[in-house]
N, C-alpha and C positions, 0 to 999 in steps of 0.2 A: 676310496681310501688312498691316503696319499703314501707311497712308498717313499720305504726306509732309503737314504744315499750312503751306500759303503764305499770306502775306499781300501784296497790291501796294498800294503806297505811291505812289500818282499818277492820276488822274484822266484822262488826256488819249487821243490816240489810241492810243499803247503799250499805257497800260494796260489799255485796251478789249481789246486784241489780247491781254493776257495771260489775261483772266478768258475767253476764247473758248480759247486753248490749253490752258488747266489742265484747261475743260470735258472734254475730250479725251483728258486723261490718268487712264489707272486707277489708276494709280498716288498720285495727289496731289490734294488738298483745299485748297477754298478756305478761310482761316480770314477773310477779311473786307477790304475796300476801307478805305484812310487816305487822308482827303480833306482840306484847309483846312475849318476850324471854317465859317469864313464861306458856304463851298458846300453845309455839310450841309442847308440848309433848300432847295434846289432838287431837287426831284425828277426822277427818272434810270431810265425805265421798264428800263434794260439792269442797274440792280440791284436791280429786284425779287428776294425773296426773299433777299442778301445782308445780310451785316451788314456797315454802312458804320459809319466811327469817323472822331475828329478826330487820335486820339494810339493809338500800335499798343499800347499800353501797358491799351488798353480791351478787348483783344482776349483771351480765353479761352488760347490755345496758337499761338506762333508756332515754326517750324521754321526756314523760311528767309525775308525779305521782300525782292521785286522790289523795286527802284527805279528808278519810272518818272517822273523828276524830272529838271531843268535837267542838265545834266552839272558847275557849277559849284557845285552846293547839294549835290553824290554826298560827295564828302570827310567834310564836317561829319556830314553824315546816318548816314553810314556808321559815323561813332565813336561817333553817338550810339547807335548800335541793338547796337556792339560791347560799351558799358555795360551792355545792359539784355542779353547774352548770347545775342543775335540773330543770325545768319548772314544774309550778305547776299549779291544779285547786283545788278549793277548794269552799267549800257550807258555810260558815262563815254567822249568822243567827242575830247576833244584829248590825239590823237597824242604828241604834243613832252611832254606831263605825265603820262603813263601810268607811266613808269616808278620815277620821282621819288613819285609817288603809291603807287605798289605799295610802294615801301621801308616807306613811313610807315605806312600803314594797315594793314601786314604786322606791326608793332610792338605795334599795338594790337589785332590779333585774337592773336594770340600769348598776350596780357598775360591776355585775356578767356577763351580756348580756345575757338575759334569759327570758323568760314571764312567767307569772302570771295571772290567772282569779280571780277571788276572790268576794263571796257573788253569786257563781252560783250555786242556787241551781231555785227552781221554785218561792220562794217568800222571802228571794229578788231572782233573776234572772229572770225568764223568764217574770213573774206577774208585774215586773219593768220594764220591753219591751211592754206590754201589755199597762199599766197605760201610757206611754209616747205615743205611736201611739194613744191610746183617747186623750191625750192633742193636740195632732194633729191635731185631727177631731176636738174636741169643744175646742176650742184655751182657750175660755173662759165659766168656767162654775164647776162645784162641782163633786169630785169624792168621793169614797167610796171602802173599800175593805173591806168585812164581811167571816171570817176565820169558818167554824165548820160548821154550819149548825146549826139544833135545837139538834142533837143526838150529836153535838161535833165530832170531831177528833184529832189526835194524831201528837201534837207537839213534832218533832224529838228533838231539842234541849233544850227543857223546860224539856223532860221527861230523859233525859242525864243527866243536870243538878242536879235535885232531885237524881239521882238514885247515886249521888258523896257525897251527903250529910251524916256525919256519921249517923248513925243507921237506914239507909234504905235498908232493904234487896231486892226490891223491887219497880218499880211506877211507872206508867204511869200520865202524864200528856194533857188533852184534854182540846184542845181551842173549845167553843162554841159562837155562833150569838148572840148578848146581844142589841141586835137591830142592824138599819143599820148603818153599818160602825165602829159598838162597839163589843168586845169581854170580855169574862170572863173565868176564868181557875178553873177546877175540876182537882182535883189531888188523883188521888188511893194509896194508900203507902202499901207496907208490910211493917214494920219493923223489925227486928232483934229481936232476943230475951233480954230484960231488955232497950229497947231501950226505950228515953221519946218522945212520941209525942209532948207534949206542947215544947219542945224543935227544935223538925223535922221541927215543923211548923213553928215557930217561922223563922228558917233559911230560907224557899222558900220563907213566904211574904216578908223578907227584902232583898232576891236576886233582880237584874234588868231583869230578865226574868219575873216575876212577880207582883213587887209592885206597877207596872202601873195598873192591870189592879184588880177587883174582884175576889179573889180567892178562892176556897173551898177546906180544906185539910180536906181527909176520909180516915180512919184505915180500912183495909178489912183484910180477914183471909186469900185470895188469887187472886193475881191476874188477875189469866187467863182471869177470865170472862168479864174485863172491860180494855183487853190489846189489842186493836185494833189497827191496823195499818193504816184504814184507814183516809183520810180529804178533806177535799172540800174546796174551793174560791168561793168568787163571788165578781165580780168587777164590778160598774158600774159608770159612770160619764153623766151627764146631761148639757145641754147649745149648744145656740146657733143655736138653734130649731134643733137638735141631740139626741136621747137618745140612750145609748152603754151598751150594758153588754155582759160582758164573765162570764161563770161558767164552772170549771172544779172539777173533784170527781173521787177520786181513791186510789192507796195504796202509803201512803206517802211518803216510800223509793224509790220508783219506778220513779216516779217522779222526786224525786232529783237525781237517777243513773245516768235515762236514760239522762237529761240534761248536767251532770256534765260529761259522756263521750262523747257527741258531743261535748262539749266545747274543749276537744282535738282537734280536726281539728285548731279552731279558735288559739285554740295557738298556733300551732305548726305553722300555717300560718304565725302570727306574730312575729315568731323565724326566721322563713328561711326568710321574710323580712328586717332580723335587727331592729324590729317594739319593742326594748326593754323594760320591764316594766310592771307594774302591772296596772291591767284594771277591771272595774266592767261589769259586761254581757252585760250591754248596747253599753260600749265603743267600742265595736266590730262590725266589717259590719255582719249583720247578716247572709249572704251568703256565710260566713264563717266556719261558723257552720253546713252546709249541706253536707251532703257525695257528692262524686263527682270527677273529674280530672277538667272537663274543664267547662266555663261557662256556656256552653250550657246542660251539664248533671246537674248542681245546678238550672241551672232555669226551670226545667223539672217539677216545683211546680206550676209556674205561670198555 
């Protein structure tokens, strides 16, 4: 069986987390890390023996490319790689624009003949697989999805965002439980030197990652101490004389990898089907996404 060629397009924690999933899969091949030009001259003992590149376009054979990138640069990125007849996956994180997003980039893998996942990471992705199979069970009846727990955890795209803001040297951003079904965000900052905070902050509460929800912005001297990786869910929905909860709790990036590279199977299925077009996690048979050749080695879960 001829293995799938991946390329991950991002540098950061995710990506890290993807090139450790791929490892793992027999199914699938690394074809090479795409980094900013300006980081290729910094050595990265975790890609020894990889081919790293500035443009995927330097790359031998790409099948499908992660992107492990801002959630606001996925769009652009994504048309660009639909040009050069690339299939993409991608963890794109605001909710409110997924869908609006799916029409358009569904226009242009279409144009291209190519696929698309898009918003597959674990929430939206898998946690919107989850929410849908309890709408299942209690047809009728109230959901709930409570992010952080009481200690908080580490919002990958809130804490992106901040860290783009000028005069942040610096910042983690944690979503915490603000009761059931409610969230609030604590936000650590370093800043730069000469840098205003009454300004720093000013910009996070008026971002849309943000201004929805309770925010608290705090100046710290460092870091480290409140830069955790870790986050938890807990979902549950009620009705119908049913009560349902999933909780899961782990390292945030790991999470999004390990998803984000199963999602390769599902696309590439839906390439070699002529199945063209851009899809949200759901839109996919989910026994698509399981390793495997033949039906009977995917349904080895039942």
């Amino acid at each position: 069986m001829q293995k799938i060629s991946v390329a991950i397009v991002g540098w950061g924690n995710v990506g890290r987390g993807c090139k450790r999933a791929i490892s793992e899969c027999s199914d699938l091949v690394l074809a090479g890390v795409v980094r900013r030009a300006s980081s290729l001259k910094y050595e990265d003992p975790d890609l020894e023996n990889t081919v790293v590149v500035s443009d995927i376009t330097e790359l031998e054979h790409v099948d499908v490319a992660i992107l492990c990138i801002p959630s606001r640069e996925v769009p652009e990125r994504v048309k660009q790689y639909h040009e050069l007849g690339i299939s993409t996956i991608d963890s794109y994180d605001e909710h409110a624009n997924i869908a609006s997003i799916r029409r358009d980039l569904d226009i242009s893998a279409k144009s291209k003949k190519v696929v698309s996942i898009i918003g597959a990471g674990w929430d939206p992705g898998t946690d919107s697989a989850i929410r849908a199979i309890m709408k299942l069970v209690s047809i009728t009846g109230h959901g709930t999805t409570t992010f952080g727990g009481e200690n908080g955890g580490r919002s990958m795209g809130h804490t992106v965002q901040v860290k783009q803001i000028e005069g942040v040297k610096d910042a983690v951003a944690l979503t915490l439980a603000n009761g059931r079904g409610k969230q609030k965000r604590k936000v650590y900052l370093e800043l730069e030197k000469g840098a205003d905070l009454a300004l720093v902050e000013k910009a996070i509460l008026a971002d849309p990652y943000f201004k929805n929800d309770p925010t608290e912005v705090i100046e710290v001297k460092n870091i480290n101490k409140y830069n955790t990786l870790n986050h938890s869910v807990c979902l549950e929905r009620t009705g119908m004389q049913v009560n349902q909860k999933y909780e899961a709790e782990g390292i945030n990036p790991e999470f999004t990898a390990n998803i984000m590279v199963s999602c390769v199977r599902a696309c590439m299925k839906a390439y070699t089907d002529e199945d063209y077009g851009a899809y949200t996690f759901i839109e996919r048979p989910l026994i698509d996404y399981l390793p495997g050749v033949t039906i009977d080695e995917k349904l080895e879960i039942y």
